[in-house]
N, C-alpha and C positions, 0 to 999 in steps of 0.2 A: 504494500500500500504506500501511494505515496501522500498519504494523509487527506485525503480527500476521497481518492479513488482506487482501487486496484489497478496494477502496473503488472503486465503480462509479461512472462519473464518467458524471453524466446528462445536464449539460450539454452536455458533447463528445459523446456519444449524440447527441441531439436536434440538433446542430448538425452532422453527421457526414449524418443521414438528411435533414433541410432541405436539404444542398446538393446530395445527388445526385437530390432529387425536382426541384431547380430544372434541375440538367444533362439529366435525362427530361426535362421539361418544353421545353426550350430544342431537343431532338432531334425532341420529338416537332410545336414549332413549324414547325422549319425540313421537316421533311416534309409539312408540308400547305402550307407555304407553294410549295413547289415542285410539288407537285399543284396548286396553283391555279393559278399561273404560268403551266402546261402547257393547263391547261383554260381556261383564258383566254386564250388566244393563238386553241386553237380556237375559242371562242365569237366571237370581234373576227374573226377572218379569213373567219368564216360556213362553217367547215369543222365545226364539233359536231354529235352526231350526238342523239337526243335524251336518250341516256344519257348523253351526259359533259355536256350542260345537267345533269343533275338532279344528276351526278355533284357538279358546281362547286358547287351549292347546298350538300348536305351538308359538304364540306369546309368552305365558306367557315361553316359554322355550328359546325362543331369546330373551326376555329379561333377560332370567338368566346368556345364554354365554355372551350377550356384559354386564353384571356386571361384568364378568372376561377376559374381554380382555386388554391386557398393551400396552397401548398406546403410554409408554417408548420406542417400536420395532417402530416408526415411524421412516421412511414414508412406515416400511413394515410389518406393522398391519395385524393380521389375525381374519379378520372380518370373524362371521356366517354370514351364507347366511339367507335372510330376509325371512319370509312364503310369 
């Protein structure tokens, strides 16, 4: 406040939506990382069937876009779309 009025603090705004775009981000990693995990066990054991081949492909390519998505554009992050 600045004694009269509330005073909109845009920095803690901005700094408020950067960290939970990194927290998605960080969630949204660790789930493809463990779909790929899974699909890579299959693939190495010669147990995949030809959909979790194509399946592993897509993942392994979302998780290469969200390694370059900037989080900095929060709260208007342009997230790949998931397989």
């Amino acid at each position: 406040m600045d004694g009269k009025a509330w005073v909109k603090n845009a920095q803690a705004e901005k700094d408020f939506h950067t960290e939970m775009a990194e927290r998605e981000l960080k969630e949204r990693m660790s789930l493809a990382t463990t779909r790929i995990s899974t699909l890579q066990d299959a693939v190495e054991l010669g147990m995949a069937t030809d959909s979790e081949v194509y399946s592993l492909k897509t993942w392994r390519q979302y998780r290469v876009l969200l390694s370059r998505v900037d989080t900095s554009t929060a709260p208007d992050v342009d997230w790949p779309e998931q397989p």
